[in-house]
C-alpha positions as CSV (number, residue, x, y, z in Angstrom):
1,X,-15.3,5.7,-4.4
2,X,-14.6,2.3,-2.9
3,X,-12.5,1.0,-0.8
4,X,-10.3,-0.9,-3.6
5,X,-10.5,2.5,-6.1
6,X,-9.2,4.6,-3.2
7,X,-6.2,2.1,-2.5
8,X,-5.3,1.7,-5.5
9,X,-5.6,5.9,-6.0
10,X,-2.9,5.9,-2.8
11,X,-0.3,3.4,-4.6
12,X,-0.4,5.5,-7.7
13,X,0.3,8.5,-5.9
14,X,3.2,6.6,-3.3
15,X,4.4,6.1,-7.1
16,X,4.6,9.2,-8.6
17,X,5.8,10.6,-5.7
18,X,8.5,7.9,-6.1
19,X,9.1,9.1,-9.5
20,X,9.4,12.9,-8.8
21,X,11.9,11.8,-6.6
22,X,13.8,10.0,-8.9
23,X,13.2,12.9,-11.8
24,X,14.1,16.0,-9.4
25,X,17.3,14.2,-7.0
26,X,18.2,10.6,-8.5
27,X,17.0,9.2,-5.6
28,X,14.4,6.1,-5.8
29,X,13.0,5.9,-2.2
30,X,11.2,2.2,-2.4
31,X,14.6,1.1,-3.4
32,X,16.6,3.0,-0.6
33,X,13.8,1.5,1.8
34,X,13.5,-2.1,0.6
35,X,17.6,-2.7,-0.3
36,X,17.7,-1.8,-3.7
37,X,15.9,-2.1,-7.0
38,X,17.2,-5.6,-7.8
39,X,15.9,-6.8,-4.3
40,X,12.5,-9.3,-4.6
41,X,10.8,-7.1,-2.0
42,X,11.3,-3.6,-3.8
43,X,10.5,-5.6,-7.8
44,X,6.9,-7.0,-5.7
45,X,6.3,-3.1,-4.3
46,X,6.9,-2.1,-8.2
47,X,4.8,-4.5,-9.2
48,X,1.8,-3.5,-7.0
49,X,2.2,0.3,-7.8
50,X,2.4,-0.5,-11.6
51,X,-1.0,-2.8,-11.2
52,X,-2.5,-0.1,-9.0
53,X,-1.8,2.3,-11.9
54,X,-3.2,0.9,-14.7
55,X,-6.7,-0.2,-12.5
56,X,-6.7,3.7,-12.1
57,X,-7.2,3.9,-15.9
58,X,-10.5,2.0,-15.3
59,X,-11.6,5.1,-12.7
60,X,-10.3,7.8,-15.5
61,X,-13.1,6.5,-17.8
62,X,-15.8,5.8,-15.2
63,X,-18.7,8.2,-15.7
64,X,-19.0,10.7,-13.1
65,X,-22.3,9.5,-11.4
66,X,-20.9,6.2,-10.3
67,X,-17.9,8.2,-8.9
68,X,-19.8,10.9,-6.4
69,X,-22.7,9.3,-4.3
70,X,-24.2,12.2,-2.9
71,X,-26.9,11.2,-0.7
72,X,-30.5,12.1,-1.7
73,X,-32.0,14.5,1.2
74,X,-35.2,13.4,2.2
75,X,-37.9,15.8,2.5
């Protein structure tokens, strides 16, 4: 995986962490962290999750070669 896949595998999981949270207590931790869901800061750290999210659709479909480099042993 690179370096933007794996980042963008992070935020996805920071946000569905962020959603069992909301599912299971009612409690939205990027709000409670960046002052609220109205707040510019929290709508921008929304944003980037929700972008992060749908470029991990692209790695859903990717075929599983270009996913695992395992290095050739040479002989």
């Amino acid at each position: 995986m690179s370096g933007i896949q794996r980042t963008a595998l992070v935020l996805a999981i920071i946000g569905a962490i962020n959603w069992g949270l909301i599912g299971f207590f009612r409690f939205d931790l990027i709000a409670a962290i960046f002052g609220g869901q109205a707040a510019a800061f929290s709508r921008v750290i929304y944003a980037i999750v929700g972008l992060a999210g749908l470029y991990c659709i692209s790695i859903l479909f990717k075929p599983d070669e270009e996913l695992e480099r395992v290095p050739e042993t040479q002989r």
